[in-house]
C-alpha positions as CSV (number, residue, x, y, z in Angstrom):
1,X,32.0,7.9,-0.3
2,X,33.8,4.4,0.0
3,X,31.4,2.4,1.3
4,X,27.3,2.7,0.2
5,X,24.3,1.2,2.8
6,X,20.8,1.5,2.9
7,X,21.2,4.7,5.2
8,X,23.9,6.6,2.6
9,X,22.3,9.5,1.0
10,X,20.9,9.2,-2.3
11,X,23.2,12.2,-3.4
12,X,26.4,9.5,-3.3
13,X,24.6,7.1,-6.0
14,X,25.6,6.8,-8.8
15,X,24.4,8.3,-11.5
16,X,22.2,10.2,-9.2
17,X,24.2,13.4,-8.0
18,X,22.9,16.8,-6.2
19,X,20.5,18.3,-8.8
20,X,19.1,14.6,-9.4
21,X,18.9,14.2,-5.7
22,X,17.0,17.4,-4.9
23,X,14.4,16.7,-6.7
24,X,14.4,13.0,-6.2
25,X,13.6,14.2,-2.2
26,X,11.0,16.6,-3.4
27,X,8.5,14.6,-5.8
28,X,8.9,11.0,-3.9
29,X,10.5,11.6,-0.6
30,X,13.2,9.4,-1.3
31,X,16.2,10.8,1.1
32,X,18.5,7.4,1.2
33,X,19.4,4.3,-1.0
34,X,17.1,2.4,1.0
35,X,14.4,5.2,0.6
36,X,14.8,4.3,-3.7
37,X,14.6,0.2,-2.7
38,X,11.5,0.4,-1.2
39,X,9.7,3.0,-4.0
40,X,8.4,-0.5,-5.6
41,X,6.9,-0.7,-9.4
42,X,3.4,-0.3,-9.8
43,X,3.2,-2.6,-12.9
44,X,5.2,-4.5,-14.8
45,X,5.8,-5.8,-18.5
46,X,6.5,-9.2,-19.6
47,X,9.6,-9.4,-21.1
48,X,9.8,-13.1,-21.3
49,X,7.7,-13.5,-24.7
50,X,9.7,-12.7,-27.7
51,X,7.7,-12.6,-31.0
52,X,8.8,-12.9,-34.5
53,X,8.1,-10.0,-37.0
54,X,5.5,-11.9,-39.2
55,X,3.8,-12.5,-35.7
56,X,3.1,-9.3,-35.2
57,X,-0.4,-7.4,-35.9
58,X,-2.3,-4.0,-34.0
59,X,-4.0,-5.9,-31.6
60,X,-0.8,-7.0,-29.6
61,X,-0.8,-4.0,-26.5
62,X,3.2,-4.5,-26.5
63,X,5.6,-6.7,-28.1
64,X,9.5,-8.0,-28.2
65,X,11.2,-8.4,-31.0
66,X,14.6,-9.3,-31.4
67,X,16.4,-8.4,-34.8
68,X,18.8,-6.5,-36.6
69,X,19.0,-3.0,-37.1
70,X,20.4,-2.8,-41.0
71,X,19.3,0.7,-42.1
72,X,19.0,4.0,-40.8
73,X,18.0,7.0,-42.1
74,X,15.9,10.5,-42.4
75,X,12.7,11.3,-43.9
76,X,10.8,14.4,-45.2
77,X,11.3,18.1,-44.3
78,X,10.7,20.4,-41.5
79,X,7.4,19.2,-38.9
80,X,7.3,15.6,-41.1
81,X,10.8,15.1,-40.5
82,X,11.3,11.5,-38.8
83,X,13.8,8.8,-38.7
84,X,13.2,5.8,-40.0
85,X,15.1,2.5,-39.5
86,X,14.4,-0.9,-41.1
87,X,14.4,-4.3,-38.7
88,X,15.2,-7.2,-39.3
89,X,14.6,-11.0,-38.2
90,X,15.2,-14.2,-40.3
91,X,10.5,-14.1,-41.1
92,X,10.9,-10.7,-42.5
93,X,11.3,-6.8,-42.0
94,X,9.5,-4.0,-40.2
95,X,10.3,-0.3,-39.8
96,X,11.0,1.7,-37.0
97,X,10.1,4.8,-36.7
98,X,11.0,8.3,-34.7
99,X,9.8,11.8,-34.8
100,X,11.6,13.4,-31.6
101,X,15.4,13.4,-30.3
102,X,16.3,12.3,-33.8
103,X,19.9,14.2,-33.8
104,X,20.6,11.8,-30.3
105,X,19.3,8.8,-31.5
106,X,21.3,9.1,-35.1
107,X,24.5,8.9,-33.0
108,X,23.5,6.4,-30.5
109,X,21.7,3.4,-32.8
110,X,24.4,1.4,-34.3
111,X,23.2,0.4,-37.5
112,X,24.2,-3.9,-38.0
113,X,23.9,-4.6,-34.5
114,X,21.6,-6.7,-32.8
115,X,18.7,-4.9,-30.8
116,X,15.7,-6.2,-28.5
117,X,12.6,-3.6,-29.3
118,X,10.1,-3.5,-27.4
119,X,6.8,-1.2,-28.1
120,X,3.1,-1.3,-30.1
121,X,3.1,-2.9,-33.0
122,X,1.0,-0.3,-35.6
123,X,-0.3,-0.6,-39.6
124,X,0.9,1.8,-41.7
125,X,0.6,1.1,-45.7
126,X,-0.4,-2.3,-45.0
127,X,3.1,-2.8,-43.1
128,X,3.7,-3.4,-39.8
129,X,5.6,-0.9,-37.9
130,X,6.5,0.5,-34.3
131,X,6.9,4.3,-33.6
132,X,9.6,5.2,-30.8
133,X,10.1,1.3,-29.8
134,X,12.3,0.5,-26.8
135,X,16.0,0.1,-27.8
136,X,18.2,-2.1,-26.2
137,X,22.0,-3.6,-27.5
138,X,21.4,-7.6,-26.8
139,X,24.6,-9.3,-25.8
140,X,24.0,-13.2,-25.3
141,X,27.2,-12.7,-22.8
142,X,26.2,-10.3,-20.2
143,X,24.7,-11.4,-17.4
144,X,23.5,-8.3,-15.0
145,X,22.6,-8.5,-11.6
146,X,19.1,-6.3,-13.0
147,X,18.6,-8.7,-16.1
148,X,14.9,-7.7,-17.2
149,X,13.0,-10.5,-17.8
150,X,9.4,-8.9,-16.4
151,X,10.1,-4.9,-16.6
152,X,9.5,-2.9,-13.6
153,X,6.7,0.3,-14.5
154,X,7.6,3.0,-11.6
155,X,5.3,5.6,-11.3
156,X,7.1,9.6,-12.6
157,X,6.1,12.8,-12.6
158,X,6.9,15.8,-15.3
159,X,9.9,17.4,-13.1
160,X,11.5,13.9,-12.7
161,X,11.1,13.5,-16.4
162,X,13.1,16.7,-16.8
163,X,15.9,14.8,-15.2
164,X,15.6,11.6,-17.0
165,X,13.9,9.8,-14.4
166,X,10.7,8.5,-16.4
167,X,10.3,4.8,-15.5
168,X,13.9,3.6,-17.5
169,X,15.7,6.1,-15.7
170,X,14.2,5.1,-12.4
171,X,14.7,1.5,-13.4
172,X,18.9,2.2,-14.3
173,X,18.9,3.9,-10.3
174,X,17.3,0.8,-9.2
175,X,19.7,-1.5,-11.1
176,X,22.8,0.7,-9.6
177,X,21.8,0.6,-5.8
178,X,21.0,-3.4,-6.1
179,X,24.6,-3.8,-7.5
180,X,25.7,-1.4,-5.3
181,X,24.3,-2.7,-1.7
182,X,22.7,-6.2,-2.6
183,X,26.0,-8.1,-1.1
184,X,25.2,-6.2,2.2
185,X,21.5,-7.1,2.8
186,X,20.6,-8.5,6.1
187,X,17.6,-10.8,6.8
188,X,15.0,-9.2,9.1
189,X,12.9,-11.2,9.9
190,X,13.8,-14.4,12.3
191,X,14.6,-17.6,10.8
192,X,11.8,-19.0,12.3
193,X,9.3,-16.7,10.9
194,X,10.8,-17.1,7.2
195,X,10.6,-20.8,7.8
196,X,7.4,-21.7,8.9
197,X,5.8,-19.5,6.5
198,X,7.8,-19.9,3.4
199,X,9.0,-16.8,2.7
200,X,11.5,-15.3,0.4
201,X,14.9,-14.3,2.0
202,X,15.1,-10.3,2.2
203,X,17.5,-9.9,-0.1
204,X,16.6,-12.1,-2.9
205,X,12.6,-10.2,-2.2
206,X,14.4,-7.1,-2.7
207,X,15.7,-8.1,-6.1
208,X,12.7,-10.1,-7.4
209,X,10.4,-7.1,-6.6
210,X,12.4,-4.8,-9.0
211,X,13.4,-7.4,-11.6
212,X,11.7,-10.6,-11.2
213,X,12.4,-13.2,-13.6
214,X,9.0,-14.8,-14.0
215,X,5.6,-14.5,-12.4
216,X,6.2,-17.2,-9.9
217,X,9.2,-15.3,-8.6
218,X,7.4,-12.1,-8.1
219,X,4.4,-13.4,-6.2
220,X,7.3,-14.7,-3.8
221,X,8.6,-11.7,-3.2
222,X,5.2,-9.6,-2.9
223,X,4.4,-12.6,-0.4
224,X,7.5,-11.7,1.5
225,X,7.2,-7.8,1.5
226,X,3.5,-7.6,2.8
227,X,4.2,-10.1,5.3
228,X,7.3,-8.2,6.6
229,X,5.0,-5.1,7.0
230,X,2.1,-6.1,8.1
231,X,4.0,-8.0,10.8
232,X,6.2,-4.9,11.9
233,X,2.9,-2.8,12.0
234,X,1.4,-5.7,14.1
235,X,4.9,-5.6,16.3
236,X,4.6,-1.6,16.6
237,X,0.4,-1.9,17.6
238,X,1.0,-4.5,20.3
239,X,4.3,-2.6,21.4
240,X,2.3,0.7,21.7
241,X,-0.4,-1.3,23.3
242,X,2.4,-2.5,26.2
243,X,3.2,1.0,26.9
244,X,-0.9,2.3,27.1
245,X,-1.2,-0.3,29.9
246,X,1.5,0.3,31.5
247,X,1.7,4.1,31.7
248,X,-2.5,4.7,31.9
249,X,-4.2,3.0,34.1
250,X,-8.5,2.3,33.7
251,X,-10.9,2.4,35.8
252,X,-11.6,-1.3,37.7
253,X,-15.8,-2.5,36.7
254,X,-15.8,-5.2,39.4
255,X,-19.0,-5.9,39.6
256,X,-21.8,-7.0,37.4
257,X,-24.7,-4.7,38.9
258,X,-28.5,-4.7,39.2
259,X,-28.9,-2.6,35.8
260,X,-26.7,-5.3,33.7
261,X,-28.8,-8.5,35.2
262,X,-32.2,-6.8,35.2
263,X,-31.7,-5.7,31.2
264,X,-30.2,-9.5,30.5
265,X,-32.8,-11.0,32.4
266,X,-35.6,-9.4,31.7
267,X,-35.4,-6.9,28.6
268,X,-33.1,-8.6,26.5
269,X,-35.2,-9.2,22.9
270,X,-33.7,-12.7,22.1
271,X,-31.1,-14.9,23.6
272,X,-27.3,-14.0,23.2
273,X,-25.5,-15.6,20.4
274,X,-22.1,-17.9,21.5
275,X,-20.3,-15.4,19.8
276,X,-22.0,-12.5,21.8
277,X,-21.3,-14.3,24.6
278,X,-17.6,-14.4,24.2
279,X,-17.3,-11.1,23.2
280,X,-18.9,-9.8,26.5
281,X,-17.1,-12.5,28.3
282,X,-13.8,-10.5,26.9
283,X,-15.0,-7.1,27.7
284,X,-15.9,-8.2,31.1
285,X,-12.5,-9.2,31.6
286,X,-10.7,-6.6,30.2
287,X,-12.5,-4.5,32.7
288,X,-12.1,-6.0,35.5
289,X,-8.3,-5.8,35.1
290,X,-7.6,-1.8,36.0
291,X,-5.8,-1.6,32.5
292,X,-7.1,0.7,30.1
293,X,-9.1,-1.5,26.7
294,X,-9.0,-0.6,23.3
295,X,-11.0,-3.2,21.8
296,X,-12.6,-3.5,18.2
297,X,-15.8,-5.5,17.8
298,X,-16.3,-6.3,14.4
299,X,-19.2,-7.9,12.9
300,X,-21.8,-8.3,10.0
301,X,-24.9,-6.0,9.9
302,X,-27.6,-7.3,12.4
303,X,-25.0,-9.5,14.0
304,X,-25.8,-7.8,17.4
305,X,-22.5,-5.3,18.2
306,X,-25.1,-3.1,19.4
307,X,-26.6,-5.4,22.0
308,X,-23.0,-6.4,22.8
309,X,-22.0,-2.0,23.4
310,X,-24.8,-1.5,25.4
311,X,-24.3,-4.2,28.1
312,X,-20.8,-3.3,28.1
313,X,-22.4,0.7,28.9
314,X,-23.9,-1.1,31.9
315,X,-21.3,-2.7,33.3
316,X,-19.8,1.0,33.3
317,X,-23.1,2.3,34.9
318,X,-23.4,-0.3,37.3
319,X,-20.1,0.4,38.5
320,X,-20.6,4.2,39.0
321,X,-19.8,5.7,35.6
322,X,-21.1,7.0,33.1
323,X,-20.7,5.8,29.7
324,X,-21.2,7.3,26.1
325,X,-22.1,5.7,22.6
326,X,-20.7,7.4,19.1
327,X,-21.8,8.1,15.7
328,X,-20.1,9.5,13.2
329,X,-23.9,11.0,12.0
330,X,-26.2,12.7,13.4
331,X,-28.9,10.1,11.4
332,X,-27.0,7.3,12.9
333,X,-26.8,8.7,16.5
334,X,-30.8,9.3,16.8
335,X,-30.8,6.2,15.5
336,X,-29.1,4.5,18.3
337,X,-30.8,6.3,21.1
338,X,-34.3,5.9,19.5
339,X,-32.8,1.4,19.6
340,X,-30.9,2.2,23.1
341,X,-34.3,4.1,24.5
342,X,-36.4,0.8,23.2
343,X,-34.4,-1.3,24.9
344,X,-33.7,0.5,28.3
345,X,-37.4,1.5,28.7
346,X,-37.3,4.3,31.6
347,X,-36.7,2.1,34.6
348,X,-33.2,0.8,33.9
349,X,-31.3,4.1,33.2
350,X,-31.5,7.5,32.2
351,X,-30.2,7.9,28.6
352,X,-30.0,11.7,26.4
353,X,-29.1,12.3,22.7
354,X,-26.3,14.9,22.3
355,X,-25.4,15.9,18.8
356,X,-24.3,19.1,17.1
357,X,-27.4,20.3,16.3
358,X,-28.6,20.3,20.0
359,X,-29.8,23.8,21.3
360,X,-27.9,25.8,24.2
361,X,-30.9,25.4,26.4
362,X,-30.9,21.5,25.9
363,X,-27.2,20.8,26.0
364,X,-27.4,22.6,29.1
365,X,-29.7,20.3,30.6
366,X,-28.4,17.9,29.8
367,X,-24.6,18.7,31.2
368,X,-26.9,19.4,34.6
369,X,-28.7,15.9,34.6
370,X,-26.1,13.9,33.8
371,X,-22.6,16.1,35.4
372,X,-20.3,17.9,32.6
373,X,-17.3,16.4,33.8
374,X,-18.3,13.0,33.8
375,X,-19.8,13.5,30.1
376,X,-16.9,15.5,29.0
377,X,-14.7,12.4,30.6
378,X,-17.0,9.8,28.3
379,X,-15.8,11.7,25.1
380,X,-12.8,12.0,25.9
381,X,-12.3,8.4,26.2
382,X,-14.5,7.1,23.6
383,X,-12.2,6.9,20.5
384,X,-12.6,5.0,17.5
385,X,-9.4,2.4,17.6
């Protein structure tokens, strides 16, 4: 395939193919080029800080270490059998050390060329030392478009491993698709957006999140990602929103009834907060528009939201309709009704507790005192948004 996009199948990278592919689709659900761009590192390790060999000591988590490789060669017999290389830098000498894929890595290290190693420094004999240490050839001439600097962790599983896609082999993938598509990246956002907020082109985000070059640049293009979905997410709620109002249609609350002013004016424990205020204010509104509301009140504990539901219930009431408060818990539902019931008193409105636990005999009085189809209406359209 001539010409690679975000949408060309993952089978057409390279270095990828169909066995690759399959089970690329299976374990991460990554289908496309742009399906690999957007599987984002979890971690990543500073590559910036080099250290010299007499630097190192145990303590260090990781360290870089750039050096010579001027001996290699194998050690003991049979289940002790290892590979052992000696490192070099101009404060000293270390040794490397391998028990697994020695064979490969005997005809892959070039012994006299310059390596960056990266791994745990350990103690061994009063030496320092590093077991199976990152190996990579440093040329001071080669300039890549995926230059590590801060190394990108990505998350593997055992099957991937099988194929050579631990975190390095996910990293090369990355590396090849940048190079690959990076030329052809379109902004999404408007200019506007990225302008006013400061945000990090989409291309240059899409690089810096795989292979930023310092911690500055990273945070940039973090900044830039979250915005971009959060603000789609945003663009997709208020778009579904649009087509709720326009396609269902609510019931109009036009008036503010005898049950609303005679619990505001005279059961209501303590006066309404600004903020309470507003919030009814809104819900009265919304109401009174014949569009369906989805609304979220949000609020600390004891802030009144309950006080705020309840006269928003009225307004239903006094309007002809019935109206229905949920809990996700039985505890909490006999807990509002035993609040509601306080409030209400008997000579406002009629008020029942129906929960999972209510008997045959009494849900069936219930659906006869208050009419089935106006409760089952209630539930229906009492969501949590």
């Amino acid at each position: 395939m001539a010409d690679i996009s975000l949408i060309t199948p993952i089978e057409y990278l390279k270095g990828v193919g169909p066995q690759k592919a399959d089970v690329l689709k299976k374990e991460l659900q990554i289908f496309t080029i742009g399906d690999l761009l957007q599987y984002y590192p979890f971690r990543y390790i500073d590559r910036t800080k080099f250290y010299k060999i007499r630097q190192l000591h145990p303590d260090l988590v990781g360290a870089q270490v750039l050096g010579r490789l001027v001996q290699l060669q194998e050690a003991g017999e049979k289940k002790s059998k290892r590979l052992v290389g000696l490192f070099r830098d101009e404060t000293g000498t270390m040794e490397l050390v391998w028990f697994q894929s020695i064979s490969w890595l005997k005809k892959s290290l070039k012994v006299g060329a310059a390596y960056i190693i990266y791994g745990k420094p350990s103690l061994f004999n009063g030496q320092i030392s590093m077991s199976h240490p990152e190996m990579e050839l440093f040329n001071a001439q080669e300039k890549k478009l995926g230059n590590l600097t801060m190394q990108p962790v990505y998350s593997s599983t055992e099957k991937l491993k099988k194929f050579n896609l631990d975190t390095k082999g996910i990293q090369r993938l990355q590396q090849t698709a940048l190079e690959s598509v990076y030329s052809s990246l379109q902004e999404t956002l408007p200019a506007y957006l990225v302008e006013k907020y400061n945000l990090m082109p989409y291309p240059k985000a899409m690089l810096s999140i795989h292979f930023p070059q310092n911690t500055e640049e990273l945070n940039g293009a973090l900044k830039r990602l979250k915005f971009e979905e959060l603000f789609f997410i945003q663009l997709k709620l208020l778009r579904n929103k649009q087509l709720n109002t326009q396609k269902f249609k609510g019931h109009r609350f036009d008036k503010v009834g005898e049950k609303f002013n005679t619990f505001y004016q005279t059961r209501l424990p303590f006066p309404l907060t600004s903020a309470q205020k507003r919030v009814i204010k809104e819900i009265r509104h919304d109401t009174n528009t014949g569009a369906q509301m989805n609304r979220l009140v949000q609020g600390d504990v004891g802030s009144g939201k309950t006080v705020v539901a309840l006269m928003s219930m009225l307004l239903a009431v006094d309007n002809g309709y019935q109206a229905c408060m949920m809990a996700p818990t039985e505890i909490l539902a006999t807990q509002h009704y035993n609040g509601l019931k306080e409030l209400l008193g008997n000579d406002i409105c009629n008020i029942k507790l129906l929960t999972g636990s209510t008997s045959a005999k009494e849900r069936r009085i219930i659906h006869q005192e208050t009419g089935r189809r106006n409760l089952r209406y209630s539930n229906r359209n009492t969501r949590p948004h």
